[in-house]
C-alpha positions as CSV (number, residue, x, y, z in Angstrom):
1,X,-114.8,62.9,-9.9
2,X,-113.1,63.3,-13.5
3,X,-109.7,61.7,-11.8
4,X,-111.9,58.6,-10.3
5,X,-113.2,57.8,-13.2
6,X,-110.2,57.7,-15.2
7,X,-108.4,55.2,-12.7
8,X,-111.8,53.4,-12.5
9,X,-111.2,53.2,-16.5
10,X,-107.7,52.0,-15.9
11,X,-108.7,49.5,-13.4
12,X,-111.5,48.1,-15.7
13,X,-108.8,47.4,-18.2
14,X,-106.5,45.7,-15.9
15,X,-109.7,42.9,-15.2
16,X,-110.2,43.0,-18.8
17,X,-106.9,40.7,-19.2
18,X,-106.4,39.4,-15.7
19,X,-103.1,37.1,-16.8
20,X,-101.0,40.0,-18.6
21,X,-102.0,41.9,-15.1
22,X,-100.8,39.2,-13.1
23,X,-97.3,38.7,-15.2
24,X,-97.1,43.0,-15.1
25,X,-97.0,42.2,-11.3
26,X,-95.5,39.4,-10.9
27,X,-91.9,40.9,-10.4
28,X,-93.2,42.8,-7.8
29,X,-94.8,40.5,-5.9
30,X,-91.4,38.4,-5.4
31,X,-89.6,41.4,-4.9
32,X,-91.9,42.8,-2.0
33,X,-92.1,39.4,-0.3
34,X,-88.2,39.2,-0.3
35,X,-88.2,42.6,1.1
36,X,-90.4,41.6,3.6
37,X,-88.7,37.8,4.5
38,X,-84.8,40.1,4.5
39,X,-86.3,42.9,7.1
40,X,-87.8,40.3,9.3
41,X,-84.4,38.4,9.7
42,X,-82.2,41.6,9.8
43,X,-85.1,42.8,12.8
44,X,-84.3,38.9,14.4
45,X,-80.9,39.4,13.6
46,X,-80.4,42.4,15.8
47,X,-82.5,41.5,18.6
48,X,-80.4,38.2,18.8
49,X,-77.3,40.5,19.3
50,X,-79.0,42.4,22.1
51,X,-79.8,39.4,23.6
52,X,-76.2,38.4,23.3
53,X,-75.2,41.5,24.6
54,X,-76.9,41.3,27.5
55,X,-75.5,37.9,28.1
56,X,-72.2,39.1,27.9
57,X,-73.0,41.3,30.5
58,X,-73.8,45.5,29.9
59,X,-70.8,46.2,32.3
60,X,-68.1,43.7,31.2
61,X,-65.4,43.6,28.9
62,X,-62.9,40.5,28.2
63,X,-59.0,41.4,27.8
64,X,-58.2,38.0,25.8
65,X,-55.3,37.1,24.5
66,X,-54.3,37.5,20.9
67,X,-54.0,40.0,18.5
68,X,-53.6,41.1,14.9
69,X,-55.9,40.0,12.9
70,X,-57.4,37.2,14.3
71,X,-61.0,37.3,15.1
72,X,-61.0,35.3,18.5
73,X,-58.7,33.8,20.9
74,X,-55.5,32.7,19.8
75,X,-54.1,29.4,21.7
76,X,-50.5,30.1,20.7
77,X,-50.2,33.8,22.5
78,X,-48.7,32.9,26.0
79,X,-48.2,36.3,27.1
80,X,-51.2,37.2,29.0
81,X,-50.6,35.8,32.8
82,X,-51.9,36.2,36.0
83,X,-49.8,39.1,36.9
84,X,-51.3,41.0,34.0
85,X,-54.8,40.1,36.2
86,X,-53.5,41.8,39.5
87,X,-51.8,44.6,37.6
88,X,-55.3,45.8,36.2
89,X,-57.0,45.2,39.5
90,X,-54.7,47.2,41.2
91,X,-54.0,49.8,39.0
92,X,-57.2,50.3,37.0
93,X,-59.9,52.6,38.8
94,X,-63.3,52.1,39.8
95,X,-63.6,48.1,38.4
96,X,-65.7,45.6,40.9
97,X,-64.3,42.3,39.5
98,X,-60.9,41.3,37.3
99,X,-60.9,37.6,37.0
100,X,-58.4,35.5,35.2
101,X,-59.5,32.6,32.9
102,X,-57.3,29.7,31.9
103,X,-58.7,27.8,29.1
104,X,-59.0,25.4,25.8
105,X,-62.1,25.2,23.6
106,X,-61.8,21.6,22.6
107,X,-60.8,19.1,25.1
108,X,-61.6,15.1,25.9
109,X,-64.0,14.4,28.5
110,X,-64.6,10.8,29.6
111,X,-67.3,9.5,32.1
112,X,-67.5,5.3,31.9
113,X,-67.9,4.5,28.4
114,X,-69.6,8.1,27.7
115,X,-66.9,10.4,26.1
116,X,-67.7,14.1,24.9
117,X,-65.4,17.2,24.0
118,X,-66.3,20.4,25.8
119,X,-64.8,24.0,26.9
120,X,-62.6,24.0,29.6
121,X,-62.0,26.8,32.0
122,X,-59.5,27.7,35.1
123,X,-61.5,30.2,37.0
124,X,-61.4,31.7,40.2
125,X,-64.6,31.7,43.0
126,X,-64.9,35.4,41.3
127,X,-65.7,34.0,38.0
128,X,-69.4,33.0,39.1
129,X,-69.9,36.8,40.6
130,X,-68.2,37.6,37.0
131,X,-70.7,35.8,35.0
132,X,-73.9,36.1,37.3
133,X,-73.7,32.2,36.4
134,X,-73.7,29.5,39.7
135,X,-74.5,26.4,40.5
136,X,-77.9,25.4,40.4
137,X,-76.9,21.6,41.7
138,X,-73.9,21.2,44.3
139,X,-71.2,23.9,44.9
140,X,-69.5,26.1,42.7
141,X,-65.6,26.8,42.4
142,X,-64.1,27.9,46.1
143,X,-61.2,30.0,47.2
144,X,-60.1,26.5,49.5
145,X,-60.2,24.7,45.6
146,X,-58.3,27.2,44.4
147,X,-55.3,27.0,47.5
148,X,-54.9,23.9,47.5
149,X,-55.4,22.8,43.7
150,X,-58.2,20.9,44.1
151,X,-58.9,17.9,41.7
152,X,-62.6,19.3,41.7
153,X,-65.1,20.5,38.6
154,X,-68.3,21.9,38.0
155,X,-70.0,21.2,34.4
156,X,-72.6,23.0,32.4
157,X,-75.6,21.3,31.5
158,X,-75.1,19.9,28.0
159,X,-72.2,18.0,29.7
160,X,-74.6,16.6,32.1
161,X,-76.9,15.3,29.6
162,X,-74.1,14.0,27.4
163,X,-72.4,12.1,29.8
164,X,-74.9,11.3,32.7
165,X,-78.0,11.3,31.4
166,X,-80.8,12.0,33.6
167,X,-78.8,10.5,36.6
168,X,-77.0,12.7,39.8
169,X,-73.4,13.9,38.8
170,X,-72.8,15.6,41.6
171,X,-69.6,13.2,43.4
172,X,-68.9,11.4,40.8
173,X,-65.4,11.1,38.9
174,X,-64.7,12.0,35.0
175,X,-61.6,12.4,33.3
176,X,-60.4,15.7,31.3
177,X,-57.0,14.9,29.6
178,X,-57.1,11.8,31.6
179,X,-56.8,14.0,34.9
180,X,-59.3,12.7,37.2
181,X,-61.7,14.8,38.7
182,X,-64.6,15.2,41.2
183,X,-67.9,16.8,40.1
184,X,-69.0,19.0,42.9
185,X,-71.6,21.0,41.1
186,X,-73.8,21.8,37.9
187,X,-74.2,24.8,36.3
188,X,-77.4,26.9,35.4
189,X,-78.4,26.5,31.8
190,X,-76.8,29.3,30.3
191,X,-77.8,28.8,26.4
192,X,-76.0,30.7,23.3
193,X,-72.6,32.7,24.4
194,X,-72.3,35.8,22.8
195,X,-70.3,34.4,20.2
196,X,-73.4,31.9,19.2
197,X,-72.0,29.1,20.9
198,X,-73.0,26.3,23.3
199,X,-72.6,28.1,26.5
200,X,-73.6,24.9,28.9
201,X,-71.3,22.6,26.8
202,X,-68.5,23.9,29.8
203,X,-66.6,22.4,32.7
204,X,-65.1,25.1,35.0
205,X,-62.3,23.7,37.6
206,X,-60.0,25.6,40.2
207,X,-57.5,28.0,37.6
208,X,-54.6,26.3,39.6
209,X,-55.8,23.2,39.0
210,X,-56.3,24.1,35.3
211,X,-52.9,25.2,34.5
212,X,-50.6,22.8,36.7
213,X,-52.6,20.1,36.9
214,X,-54.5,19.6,33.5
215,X,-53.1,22.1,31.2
216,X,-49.3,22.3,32.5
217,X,-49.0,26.4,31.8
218,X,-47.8,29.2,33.4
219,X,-50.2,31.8,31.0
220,X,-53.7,32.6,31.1
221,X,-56.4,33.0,28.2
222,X,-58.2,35.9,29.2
223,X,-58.9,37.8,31.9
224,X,-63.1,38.7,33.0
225,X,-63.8,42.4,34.1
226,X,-66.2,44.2,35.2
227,X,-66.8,47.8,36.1
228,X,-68.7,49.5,38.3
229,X,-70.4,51.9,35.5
230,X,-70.6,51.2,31.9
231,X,-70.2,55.0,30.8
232,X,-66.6,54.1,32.8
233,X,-66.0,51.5,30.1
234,X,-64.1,53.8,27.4
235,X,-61.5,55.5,29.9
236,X,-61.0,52.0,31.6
237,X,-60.0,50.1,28.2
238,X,-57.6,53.0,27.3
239,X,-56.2,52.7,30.8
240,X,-56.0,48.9,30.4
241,X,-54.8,49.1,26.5
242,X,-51.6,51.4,28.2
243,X,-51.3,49.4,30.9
244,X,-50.8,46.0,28.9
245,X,-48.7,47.5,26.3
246,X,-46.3,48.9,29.2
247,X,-46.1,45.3,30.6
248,X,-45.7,43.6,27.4
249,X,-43.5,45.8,26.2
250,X,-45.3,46.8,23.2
251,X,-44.1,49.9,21.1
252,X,-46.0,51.1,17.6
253,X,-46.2,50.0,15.2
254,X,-46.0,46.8,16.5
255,X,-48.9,44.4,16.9
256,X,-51.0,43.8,19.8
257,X,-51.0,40.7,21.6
258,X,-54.2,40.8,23.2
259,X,-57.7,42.4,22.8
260,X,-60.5,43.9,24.5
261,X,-63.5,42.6,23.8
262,X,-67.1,45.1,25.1
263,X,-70.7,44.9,24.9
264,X,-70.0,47.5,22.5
265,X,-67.7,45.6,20.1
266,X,-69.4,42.5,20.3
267,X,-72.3,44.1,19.1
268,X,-70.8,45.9,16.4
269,X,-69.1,43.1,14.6
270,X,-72.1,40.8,15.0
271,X,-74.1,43.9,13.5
272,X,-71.8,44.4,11.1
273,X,-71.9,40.9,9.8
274,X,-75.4,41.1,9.9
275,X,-75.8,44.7,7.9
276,X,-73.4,43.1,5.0
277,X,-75.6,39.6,4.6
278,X,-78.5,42.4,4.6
279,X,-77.2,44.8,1.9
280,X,-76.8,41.7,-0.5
281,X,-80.2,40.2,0.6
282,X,-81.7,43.9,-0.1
283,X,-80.0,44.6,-3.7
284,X,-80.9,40.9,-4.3
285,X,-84.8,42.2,-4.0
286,X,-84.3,45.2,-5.3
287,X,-82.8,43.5,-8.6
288,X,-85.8,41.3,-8.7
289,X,-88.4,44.6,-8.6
290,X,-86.0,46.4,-11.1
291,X,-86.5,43.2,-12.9
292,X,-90.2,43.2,-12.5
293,X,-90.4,46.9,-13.6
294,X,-88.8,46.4,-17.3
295,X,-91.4,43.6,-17.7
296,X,-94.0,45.9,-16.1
297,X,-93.0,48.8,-18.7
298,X,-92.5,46.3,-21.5
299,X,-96.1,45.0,-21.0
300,X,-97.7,48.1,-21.1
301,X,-96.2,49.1,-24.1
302,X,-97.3,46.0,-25.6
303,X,-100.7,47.1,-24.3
304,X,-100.7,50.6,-25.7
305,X,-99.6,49.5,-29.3
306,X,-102.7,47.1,-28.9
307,X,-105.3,49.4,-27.4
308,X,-104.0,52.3,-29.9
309,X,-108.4,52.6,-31.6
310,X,-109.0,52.7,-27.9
311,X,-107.1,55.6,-27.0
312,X,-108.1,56.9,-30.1
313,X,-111.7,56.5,-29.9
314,X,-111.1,58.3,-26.4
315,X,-109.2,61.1,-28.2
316,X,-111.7,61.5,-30.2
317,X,-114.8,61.8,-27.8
318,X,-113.1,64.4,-25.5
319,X,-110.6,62.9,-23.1
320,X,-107.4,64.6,-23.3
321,X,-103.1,63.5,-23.6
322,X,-103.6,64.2,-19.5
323,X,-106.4,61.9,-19.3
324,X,-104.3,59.1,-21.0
325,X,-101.1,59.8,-19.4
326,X,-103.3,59.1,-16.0
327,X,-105.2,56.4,-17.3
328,X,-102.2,54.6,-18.1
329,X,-100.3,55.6,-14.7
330,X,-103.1,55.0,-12.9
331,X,-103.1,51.3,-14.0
332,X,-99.1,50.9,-13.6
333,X,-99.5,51.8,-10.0
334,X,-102.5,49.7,-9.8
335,X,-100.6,47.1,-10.7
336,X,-97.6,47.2,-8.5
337,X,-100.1,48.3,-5.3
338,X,-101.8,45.3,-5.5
339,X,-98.4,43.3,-6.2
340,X,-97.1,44.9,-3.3
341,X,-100.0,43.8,-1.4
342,X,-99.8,40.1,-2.2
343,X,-95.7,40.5,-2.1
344,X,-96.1,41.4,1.5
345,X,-99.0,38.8,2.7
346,X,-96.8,36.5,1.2
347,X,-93.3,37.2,2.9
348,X,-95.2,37.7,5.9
349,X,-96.7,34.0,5.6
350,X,-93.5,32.8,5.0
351,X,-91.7,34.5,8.3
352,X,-94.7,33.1,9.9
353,X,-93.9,29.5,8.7
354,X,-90.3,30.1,9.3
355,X,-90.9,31.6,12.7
356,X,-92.7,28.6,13.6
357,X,-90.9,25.7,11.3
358,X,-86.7,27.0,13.2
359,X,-84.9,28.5,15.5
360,X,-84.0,31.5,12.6
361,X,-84.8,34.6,14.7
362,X,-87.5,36.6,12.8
363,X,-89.6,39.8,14.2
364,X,-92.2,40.7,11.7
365,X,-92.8,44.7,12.3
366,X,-94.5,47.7,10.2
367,X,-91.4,48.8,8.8
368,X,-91.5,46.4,5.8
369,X,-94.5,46.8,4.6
370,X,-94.2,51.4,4.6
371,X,-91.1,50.4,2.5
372,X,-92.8,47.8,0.3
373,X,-95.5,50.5,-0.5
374,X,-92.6,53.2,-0.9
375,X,-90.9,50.7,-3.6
376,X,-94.4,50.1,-5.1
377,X,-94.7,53.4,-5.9
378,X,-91.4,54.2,-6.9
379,X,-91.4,51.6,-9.3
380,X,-95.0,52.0,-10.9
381,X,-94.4,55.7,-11.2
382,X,-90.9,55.2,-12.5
383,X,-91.8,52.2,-15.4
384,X,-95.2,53.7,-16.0
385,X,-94.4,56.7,-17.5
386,X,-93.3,55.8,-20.4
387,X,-95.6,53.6,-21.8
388,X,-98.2,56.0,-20.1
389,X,-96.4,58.8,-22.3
390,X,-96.2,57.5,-25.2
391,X,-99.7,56.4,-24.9
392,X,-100.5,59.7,-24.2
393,X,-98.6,61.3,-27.7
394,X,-100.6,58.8,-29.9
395,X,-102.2,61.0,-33.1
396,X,-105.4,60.0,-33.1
397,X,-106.4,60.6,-36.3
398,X,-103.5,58.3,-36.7
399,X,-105.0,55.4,-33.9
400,X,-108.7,55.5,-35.8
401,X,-107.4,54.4,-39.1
């Protein structure tokens, strides 16, 4: 009862001057709803990268060709060709599907007076097995298209709408590299690829008709596999690794000239991006409820050397140096409790707004706000105690002068 009443007593003098209690917890209130807004787009964040994960498929991996320290495909690295394709098939255990790709990543497309850039790949009939990705209009790619170099294509959606609008494209005649060609099919909507972009902004033709028809080369840009178990995955891409550097005659320490991209390494360097933007977003708050602490603390003390017949008078009538060491605790936690109640209300109403306002992915959990109360604590006990102390060291023979 004795320790009620004292934080009831602490609490009364909070209302007493509602707007120096509302600057004491103002620091924490922008502090907590940061907190809360960061957490929310880190938990978007990663469920955006399973998602592209799982697009990428659980059981593929991408040999692509380039190395060093590029972070994607380079267009200059002809080395990877379509021997290097049958070599892994035939020499790599226990994988379903190795399908070459031939491609470029910016490249004209012209339909009447309707022109649009796109990605371009050479694929083989595999490559829709590869992807799980076929044609919802029409007919896909075909081992015939491939034998005989057929001057066929089948786009993704955004090409569709870009260049036909809501009319049939399936037979008519568009242009890549002002190469005519037939479109036999549409794609399924795909959406983001697992490196964020426009998936459906693709045209896929015949890989022979993509390298000696369109493109004019004798290399490929990467090469689809997939095996038949993902805990396979690590031996396989060792085996692979050796296998390319035998064929490409590649000897430490020099570079690679190719990678192998996984579910696994996709996620990581997406999560890794993620984790550093999240780690500055974090200290970011964290400064901002430091911040609010030193005013919290500097307040108080304000308030002691104010209230000083108060604590006095208290002194005097029986309360002890623990009473007002409590009292004065009692209303720094108070303080950055409630701040941390209105911080979180008001990060979660802005994820809310956000949520609903863009496409930022956001997922509003529990974890925030057991943080946020962690914080809240920390901080009130931490810049509490030493106004709460000194309040609690006051003579008070001194105070009643």
């Amino acid at each position: 009862m004795r320790m009620q009443r004292i934080v009831g007593q602490g609490i009364q003098a909070l209302g007493a001057n509602k707007m120096r209690t509302f600057f004491m917890m103002a620091g924490t209130i922008v502090g907590i709803a940061a907190l809360t807004i960061i957490m929310a787009l880190g938990k978007g964040t990663e469920k955006k990268v399973m998602k592209r994960v799982e697009t990428f498929g659980p059981r593929a991996m991408m040999l692509i060709a380039g190395g060093g320290k590029n972070a994607g495909p380079d267009m200059t690295v002809t080395t990877l060709t379509m021997d290097d394709a049958r070599a892994v098939r035939e020499q790599v255990k226990d994988l379903e599907i190795v399908t070459p790709i031939a491609w470029r990543f910016r490249i004209n497309v012209k339909y009447d007076a309707n022109r649009y850039q796109a990605v371009f790949w050479g694929v083989e009939p595999s490559w829709h097995e590869a992807w799980n990705w076929y044609a919802a209009e029409g007919d896909g790619i075909t081992d015939g298209d491939v034998a005989t170099m057929a001057r066929v294509c089948v786009i993704g959606q955004t090409i569709r709408r870009k260049l036909f609008g809501d009319s049939d494209p399936v037979g008519e005649n568009i242009y890549v590299n002002k190469v005519r060609l037939t479109v036999k099919g549409v794609l399924e909507k795909k959406g983001t690829s697992p490196m964020g972009t426009d998936f459906d902004n693709r045209i896929i033709v015949p890989i022979t008709t993509a390298m000696r028809r369109v493109l004019n080369v004798d290399h490929v840009g990467a090469i689809r596999i997939i095996t038949r178990d993902a805990a396979l995955m690590p031996r396989q891409i060792k085996e692979i690794r050796a296998l390319i550097h035998a064929r490409h005659h590649i000897t430490p320490p020099q570079e690679d000239d190719f990678r192998i991209a996984s579910p696994v390494s996709i996620a990581k360097m997406a999560r890794g991006t993620s984790r550093t933007l999240s780690i500055l977003l974090i200290a970011l708050a964290g400064l901002s409820l430091i911040v609010g602490g030193v005013v919290l603390m500097n307040i108080l003390l304000i308030s002691v050397g104010e209230r000083q017949k108060e604590i006095g008078l208290r002194r005097a009538v029986g309360a002890t140096r623990r009473d007002i060491l409590f009292q004065f605790l009692a209303e720094s936690l108070t303080v950055t409790c409630i701040g941390m109640l209105a911080g979180s209300g008001l990060g979660a109403l802005v994820t809310l707004i956000l949520r609903q306002s863009t496409k930022i992915p956001i997922v509003l959990s529990w974890e925030p706000f057991a943080l946020s109360l962690a914080f809240a604590l920390l901080v009130g006990t931490f810049f509490g105690i030493q106004p709460a102390r000194k309040a609690a060291l006051l003579n008070p023979v001194e105070t009643l002068r």
